[in-house]
N, C-alpha and C positions, 0 to 999 in steps of 0.2 A: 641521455641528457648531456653528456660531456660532447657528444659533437655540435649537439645546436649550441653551446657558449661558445665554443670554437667558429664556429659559421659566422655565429653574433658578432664576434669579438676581434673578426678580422676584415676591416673596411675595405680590402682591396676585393674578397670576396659577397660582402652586402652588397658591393656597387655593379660587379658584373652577375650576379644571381639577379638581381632589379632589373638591369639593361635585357637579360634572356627574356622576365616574366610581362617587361613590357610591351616586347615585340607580339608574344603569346596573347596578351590584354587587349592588343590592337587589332587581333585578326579575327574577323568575322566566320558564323560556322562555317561560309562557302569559299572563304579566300583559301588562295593555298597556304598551306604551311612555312612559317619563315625559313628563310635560308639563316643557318649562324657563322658566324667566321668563327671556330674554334681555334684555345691559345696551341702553342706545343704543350705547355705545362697538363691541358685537359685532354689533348689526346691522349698523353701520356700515362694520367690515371684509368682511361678507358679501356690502353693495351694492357696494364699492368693489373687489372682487375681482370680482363677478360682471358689471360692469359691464366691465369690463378684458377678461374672458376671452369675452364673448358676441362683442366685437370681433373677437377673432383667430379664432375660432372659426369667423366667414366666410369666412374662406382658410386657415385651415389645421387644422381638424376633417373627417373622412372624413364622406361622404353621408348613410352609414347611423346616426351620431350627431349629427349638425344633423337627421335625421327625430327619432330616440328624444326626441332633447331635445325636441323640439317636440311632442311628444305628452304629455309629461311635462310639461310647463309649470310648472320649478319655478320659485317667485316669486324675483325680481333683489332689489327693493326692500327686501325683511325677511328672516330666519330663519326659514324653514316649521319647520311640528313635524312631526319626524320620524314621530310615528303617522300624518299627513297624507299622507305623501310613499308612507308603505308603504303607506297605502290605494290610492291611485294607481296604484302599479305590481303592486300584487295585483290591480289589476281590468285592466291591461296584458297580466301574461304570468304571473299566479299567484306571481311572486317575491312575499318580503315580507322588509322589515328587522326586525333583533332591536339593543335598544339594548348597547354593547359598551362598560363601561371604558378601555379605550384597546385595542392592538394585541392577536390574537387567534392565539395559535400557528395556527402552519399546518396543521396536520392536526384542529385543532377547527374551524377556518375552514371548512374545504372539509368538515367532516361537514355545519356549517351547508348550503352549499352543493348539497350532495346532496338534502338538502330542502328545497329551494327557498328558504333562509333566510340572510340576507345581514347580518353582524356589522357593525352601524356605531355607529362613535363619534359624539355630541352635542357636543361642545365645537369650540371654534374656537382656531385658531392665532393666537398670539402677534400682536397689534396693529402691533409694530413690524417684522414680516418678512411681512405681506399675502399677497405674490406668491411666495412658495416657502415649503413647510415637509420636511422629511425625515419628520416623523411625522406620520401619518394622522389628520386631521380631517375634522369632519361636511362642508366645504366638498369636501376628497378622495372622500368616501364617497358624497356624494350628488351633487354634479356630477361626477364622474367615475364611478364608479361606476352609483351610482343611475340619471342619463340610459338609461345602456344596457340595465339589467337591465328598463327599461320595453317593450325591443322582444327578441320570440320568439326570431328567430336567436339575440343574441346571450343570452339568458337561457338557453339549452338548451347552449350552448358552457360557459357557468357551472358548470350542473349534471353538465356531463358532466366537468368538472376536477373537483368535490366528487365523483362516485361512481370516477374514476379513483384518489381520492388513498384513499379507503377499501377499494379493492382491492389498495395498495401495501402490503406486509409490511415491504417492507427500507428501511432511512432511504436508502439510495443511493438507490431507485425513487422515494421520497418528495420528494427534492430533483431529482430529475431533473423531477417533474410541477411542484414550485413554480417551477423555472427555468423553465420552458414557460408557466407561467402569467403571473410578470414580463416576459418579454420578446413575450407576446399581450398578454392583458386590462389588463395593466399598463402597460406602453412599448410597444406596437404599431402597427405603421402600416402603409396602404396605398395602391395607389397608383393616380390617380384623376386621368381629364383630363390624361394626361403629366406630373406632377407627384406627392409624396407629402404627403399626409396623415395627419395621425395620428388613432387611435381609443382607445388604451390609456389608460386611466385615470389612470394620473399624469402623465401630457402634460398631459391635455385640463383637466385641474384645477389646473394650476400656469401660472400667464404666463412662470415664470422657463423653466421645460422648455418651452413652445413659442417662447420665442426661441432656445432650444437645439439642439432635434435635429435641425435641417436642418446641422447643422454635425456629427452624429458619424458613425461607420462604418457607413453605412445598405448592408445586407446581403441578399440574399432568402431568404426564411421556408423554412429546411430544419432540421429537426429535429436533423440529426447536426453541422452546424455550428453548431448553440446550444450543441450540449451542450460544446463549447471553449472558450467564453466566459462569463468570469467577471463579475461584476454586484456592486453596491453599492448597495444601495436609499436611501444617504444620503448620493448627492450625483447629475449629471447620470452618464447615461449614456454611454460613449464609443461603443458599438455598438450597434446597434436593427437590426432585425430588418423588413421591407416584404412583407407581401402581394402579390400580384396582383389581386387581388379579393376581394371575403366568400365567393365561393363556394370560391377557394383557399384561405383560413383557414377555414372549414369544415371542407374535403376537409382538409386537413393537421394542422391541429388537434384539428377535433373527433375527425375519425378515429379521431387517435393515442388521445387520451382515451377513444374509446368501447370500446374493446378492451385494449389498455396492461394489465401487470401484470407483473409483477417479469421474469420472463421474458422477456418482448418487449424490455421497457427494455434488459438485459442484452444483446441481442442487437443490438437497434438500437445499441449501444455498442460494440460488437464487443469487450468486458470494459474498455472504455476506465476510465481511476479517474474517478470523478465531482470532479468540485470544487466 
């Protein structure tokens, strides 16, 4: 909460967050992606975040995203342009990014999804809160995000939560595939070498969540025990959720997604109320 008044409350920043979401608003699914002129002051948070996050990232990012990143080599030192980055990962695993105004309902997100197409926001977070934001920036989207969507396994997990969530009819089915999707590709973690790792995206893209989630109610990855747990995407999580391997978030996840539809969910639920 204390960052968005800080965001709110500083006109130099409303005025160039607007001027990025504009460019994003004006660009058609097929245009390319805008070019931005970035300040020194935003590169600057981007070396200094990313410089912070490569560190922890050695001991406590899972295997299979210290590979993706690495295959991605998104640059530390500056702000790549995000048409750059989608070229990368479309000659990766056929993902591509589309540039997004800020945050993108959940059920337009995952149509993107379904087509291999990944909503990212261009602008960066507030100067004065670096190592945490609650609202999704290009540092969330493309170091978190981005890394992964560079490697197959987990590009096919992607697409299969986008054509799950466009075979939900019922908003219950709907929120039940986003909670699966927050508490995987989001806050997810595994568990590697006798110890846990994280892969979820807003871990791996925030220093504040990785000084965090060794400390909340680390659980293992069961479906029907997610669905009991309530989430709060603006602030740390108290419960996360641990794999056993990729190939059990696979089997578990991708599974659920590749089949899932209102009916299943219902039943996996055994009529339980969603929350």
């Amino acid at each position: 909460m204390q960052e968005q008044s800080i965001e709110t409350s500083d006109p130099y920043y409303v005025a160039r967050r607007a001027e990025i979401a504009t460019l994003a608003d004006r660009c058609g699914p097929d245009d390319p992606i805008p070019t931005i002129k970035y300040t020194e002051e935003e590169h600057e948070v981007w070396r200094l975040v990313c410089e912070k996050l490569a560190a922890r990232h050695r001991t406590d990012a899972s295997n299979e995203y210290l590979e993706a990143a690495e295959g991605l080599a998104v640059p530390r030192e500056r702000i790549p342009q995000l048409r750059d980055i989608s070229r990368r990962i479309d000659s990766l695993s056929g993902f591509r990014f589309r540039s997004a105004p800020a945050l993108v309902p959940f059920r337009d997100f995952c149509n993107g999804l379904a087509g291999s197409v990944f909503h990212s926001t261009q602008y960066l977070r507030h100067p004065s809160t670096p190592f945490y934001t609650a609202d999704p920036d290009m540092l969330h989207d493309v170091v978190g995000h981005g890394n992964v969507l560079g490697d197959k396994r987990f590009a096919r997990l992607y697409r299969l939560a986008g054509e799950a969530a466009a075979r939900a009819e019922s908003e219950a089915a709907l929120q039940f595939i986003a909670k699966v999707f927050w508490f995987t590709l989001e806050c997810g973690l595994i568990r590697q070498q006798g110890t846990t790792k994280a892969y979820g995206a807003t871990i791996v893209s925030s220093y504040g969540e990785l000084n965090h989630f060794r400390g909340a109610d680390i659980r293992p990855l069961d479906l029907k025990s997610l669905a009991d747990v309530d989430y709060d995407i603006s602030t740390y999580q108290k419960t996360l959720f641990e794999a056993d391997s990729m190939d059990h978030l696979e089997d578990v996840v991708g599974g659920f997604w590749e089949t899932c539809d209102d009916n299943t969910i219902e039943a996996l639920l055994e009529l339980q109320p969603f929350r």
